[in-house]
C-alpha positions as CSV (number, residue, x, y, z in Angstrom):
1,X,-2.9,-105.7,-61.5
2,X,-4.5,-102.6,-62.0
3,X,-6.8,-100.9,-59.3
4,X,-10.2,-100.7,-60.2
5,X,-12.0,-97.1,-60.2
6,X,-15.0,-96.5,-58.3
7,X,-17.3,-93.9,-58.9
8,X,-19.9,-92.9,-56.6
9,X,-23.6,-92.3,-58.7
10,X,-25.3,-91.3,-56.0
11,X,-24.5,-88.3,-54.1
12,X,-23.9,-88.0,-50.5
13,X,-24.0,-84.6,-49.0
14,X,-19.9,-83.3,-47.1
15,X,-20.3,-83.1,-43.4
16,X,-20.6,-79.4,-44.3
17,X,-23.9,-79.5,-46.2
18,X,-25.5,-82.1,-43.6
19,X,-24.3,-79.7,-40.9
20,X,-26.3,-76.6,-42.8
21,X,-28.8,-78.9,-43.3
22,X,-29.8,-79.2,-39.8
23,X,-28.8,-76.1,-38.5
24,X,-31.3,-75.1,-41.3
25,X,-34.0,-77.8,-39.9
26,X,-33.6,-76.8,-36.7
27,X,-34.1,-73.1,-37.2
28,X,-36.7,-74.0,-39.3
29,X,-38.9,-76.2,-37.0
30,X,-38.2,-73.5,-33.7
31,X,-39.8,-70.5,-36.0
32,X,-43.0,-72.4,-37.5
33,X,-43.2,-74.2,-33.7
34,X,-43.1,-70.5,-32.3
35,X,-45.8,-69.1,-34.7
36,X,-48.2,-71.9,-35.2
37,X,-47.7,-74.5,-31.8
38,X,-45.8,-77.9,-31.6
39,X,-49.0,-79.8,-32.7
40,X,-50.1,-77.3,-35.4
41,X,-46.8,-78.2,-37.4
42,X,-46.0,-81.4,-39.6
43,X,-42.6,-82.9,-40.4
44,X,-43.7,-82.2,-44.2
45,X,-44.3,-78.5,-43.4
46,X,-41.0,-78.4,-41.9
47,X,-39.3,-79.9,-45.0
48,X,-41.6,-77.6,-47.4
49,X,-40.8,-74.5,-45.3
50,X,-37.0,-75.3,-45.2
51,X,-36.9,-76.2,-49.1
52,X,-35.6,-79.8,-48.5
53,X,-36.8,-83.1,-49.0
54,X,-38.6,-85.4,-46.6
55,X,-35.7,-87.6,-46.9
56,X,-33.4,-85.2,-46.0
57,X,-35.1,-84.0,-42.5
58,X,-35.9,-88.1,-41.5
59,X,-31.9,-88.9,-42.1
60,X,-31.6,-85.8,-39.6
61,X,-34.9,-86.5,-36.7
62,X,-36.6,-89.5,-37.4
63,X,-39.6,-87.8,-36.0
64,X,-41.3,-85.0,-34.7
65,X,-40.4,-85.5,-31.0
66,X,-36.8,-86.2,-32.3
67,X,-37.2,-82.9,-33.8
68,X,-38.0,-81.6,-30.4
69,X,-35.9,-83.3,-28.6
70,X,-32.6,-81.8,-30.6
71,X,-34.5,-78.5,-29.9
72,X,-34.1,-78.7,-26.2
73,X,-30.6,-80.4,-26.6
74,X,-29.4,-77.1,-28.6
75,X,-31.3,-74.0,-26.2
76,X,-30.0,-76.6,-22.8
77,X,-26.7,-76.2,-24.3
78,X,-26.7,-72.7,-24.3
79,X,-28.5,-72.4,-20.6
80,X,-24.9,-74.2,-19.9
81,X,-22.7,-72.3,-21.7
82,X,-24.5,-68.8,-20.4
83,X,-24.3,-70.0,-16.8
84,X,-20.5,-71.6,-17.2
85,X,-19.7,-67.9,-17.8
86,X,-21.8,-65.9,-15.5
87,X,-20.2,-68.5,-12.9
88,X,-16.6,-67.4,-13.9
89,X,-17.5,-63.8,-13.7
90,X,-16.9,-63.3,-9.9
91,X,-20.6,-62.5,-8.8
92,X,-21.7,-62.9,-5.6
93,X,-23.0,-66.6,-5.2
94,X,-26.5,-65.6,-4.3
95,X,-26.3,-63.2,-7.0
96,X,-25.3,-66.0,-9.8
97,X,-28.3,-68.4,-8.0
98,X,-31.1,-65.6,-8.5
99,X,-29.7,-64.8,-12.2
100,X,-29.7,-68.6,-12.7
101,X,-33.0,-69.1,-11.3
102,X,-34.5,-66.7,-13.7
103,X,-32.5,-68.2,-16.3
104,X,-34.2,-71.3,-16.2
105,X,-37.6,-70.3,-15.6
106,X,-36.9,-68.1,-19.1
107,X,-35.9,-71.5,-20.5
108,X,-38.9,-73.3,-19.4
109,X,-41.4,-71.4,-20.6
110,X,-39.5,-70.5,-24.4
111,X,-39.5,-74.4,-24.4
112,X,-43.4,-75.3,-22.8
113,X,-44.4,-76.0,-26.0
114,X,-41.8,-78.1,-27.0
115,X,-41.7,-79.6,-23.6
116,X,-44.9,-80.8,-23.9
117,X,-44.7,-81.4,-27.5
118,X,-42.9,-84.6,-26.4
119,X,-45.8,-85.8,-24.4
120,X,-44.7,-89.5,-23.2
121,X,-41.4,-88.5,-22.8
122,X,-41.3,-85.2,-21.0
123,X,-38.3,-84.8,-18.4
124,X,-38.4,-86.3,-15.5
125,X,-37.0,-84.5,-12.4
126,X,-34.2,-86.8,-12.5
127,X,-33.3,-86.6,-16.2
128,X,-29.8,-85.7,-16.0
129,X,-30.1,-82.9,-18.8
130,X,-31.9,-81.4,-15.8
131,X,-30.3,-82.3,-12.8
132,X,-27.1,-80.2,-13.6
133,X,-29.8,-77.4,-12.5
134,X,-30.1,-79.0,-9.2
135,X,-26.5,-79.6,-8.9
136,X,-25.8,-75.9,-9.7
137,X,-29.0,-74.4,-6.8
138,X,-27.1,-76.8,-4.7
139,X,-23.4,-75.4,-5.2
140,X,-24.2,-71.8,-5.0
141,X,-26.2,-72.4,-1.6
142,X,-23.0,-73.9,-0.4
143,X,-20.7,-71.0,-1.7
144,X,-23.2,-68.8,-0.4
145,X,-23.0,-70.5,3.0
146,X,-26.3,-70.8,3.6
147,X,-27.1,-72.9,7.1
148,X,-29.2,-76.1,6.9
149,X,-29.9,-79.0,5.0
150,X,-28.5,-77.9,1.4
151,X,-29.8,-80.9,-0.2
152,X,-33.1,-80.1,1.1
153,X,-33.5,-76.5,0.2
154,X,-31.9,-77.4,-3.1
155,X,-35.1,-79.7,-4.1
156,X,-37.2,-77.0,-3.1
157,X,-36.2,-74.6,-5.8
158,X,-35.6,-77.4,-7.9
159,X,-38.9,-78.7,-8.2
160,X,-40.2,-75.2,-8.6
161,X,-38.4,-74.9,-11.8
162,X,-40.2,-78.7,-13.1
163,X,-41.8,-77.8,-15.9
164,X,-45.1,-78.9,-14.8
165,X,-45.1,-76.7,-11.8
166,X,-44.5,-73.7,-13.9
167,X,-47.1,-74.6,-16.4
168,X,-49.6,-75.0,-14.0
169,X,-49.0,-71.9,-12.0
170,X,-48.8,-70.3,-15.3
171,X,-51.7,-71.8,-16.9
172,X,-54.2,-72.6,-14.6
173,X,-53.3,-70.3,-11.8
174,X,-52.5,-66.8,-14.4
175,X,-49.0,-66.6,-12.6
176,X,-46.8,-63.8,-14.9
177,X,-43.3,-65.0,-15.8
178,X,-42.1,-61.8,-13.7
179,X,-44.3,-63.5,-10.7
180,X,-42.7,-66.6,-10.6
181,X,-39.6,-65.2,-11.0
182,X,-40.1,-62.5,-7.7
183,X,-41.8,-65.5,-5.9
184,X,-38.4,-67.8,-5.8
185,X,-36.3,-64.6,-5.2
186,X,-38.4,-64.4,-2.3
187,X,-38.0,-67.8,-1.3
188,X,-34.3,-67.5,-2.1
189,X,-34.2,-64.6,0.2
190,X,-35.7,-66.9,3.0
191,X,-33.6,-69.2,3.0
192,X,-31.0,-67.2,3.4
């Protein structure tokens, strides 16, 4: 008995092209968030501005805080792999933990927008994309040998890199980047 032939008529993009595609989305959605605000932008300006159908960017995000979600996802990605390497590169441990600190106050504010773009379901402290910051503050205090209650001092950088805190001592209190920065260094440099 003969097989029977089947011919696709509808055409479904390779793993390549749904790859570029959202690469493409992605880069897409970060510039027109960049120039014109989280809020400013629709998904169908996203889809216009990247030269692909709707259909094309809902099969990727089904939404816009989908779309900033992945956004996060990609730059927290790179905070990791940036910081994996800086580890490995023999620095001093209070060295690595003021680089890092700076690191992620860099990430916060590039991402405020996108933070808060997410409204109901901004990180939490204990959101675990997060707490490998924590878990790093707190591993560098020990290699530095810093005396007292690690967990403790830990949290106390910690929650001064919560995007809320830096928000508000950005926004409503005028703090620079370069004075939030100096003001955990100086912390930093009290506690140890």
């Amino acid at each position: 008995m003969p097989q029977e032939l089947w011919i696709a008529t509808d055409h479904q993009p390779s793993r390549a092209d749904a790859l570029k595609n959202r690469a493409l989305l992605l880069d897409t959605a970060r510039q027109l968030f960049a120039e014109h605000g989280v809020d400013a932008i629709t998904m169908s300006a996203i889809a216009e501005a990247a030269g692909v159908g709707k259909g094309t960017l809902y099969r990727h995000f089904e939404n816009k805080t989908a779309l900033c979600q992945a956004l996060l996802d990609d730059d927290q990605r790179q905070l990791q792999e940036r910081s994996l390497r800086r580890l490995r590169q023999g620095h001093p441990p209070l060295d690595n933990l003021r680089w890092f600190l700076a690191e992620v106050v860099a990430f916060v504010t590039r991402n405020e927008d996108l933070l808060f773009g997410i409204h109901d379901r901004l990180p939490t402290l204990a959101h675990p994309a997060h707490l490998w910051w924590r878990q790093t503050i707190r591993g560098l205090l020990g290699q530095a040998q810093v005396e007292g209650d690690l967990d403790y001092l830990a949290d106390m950088l910690y929650v001064m890199l919560d995007a809320r805190t830096i928000t508000f001592q950005r926004r409503s209190l005028g703090y620079s980047v370069e004075r939030i920065v100096d003001g955990l260094h100086h912390l930093l440099a009290r506690l140890a």
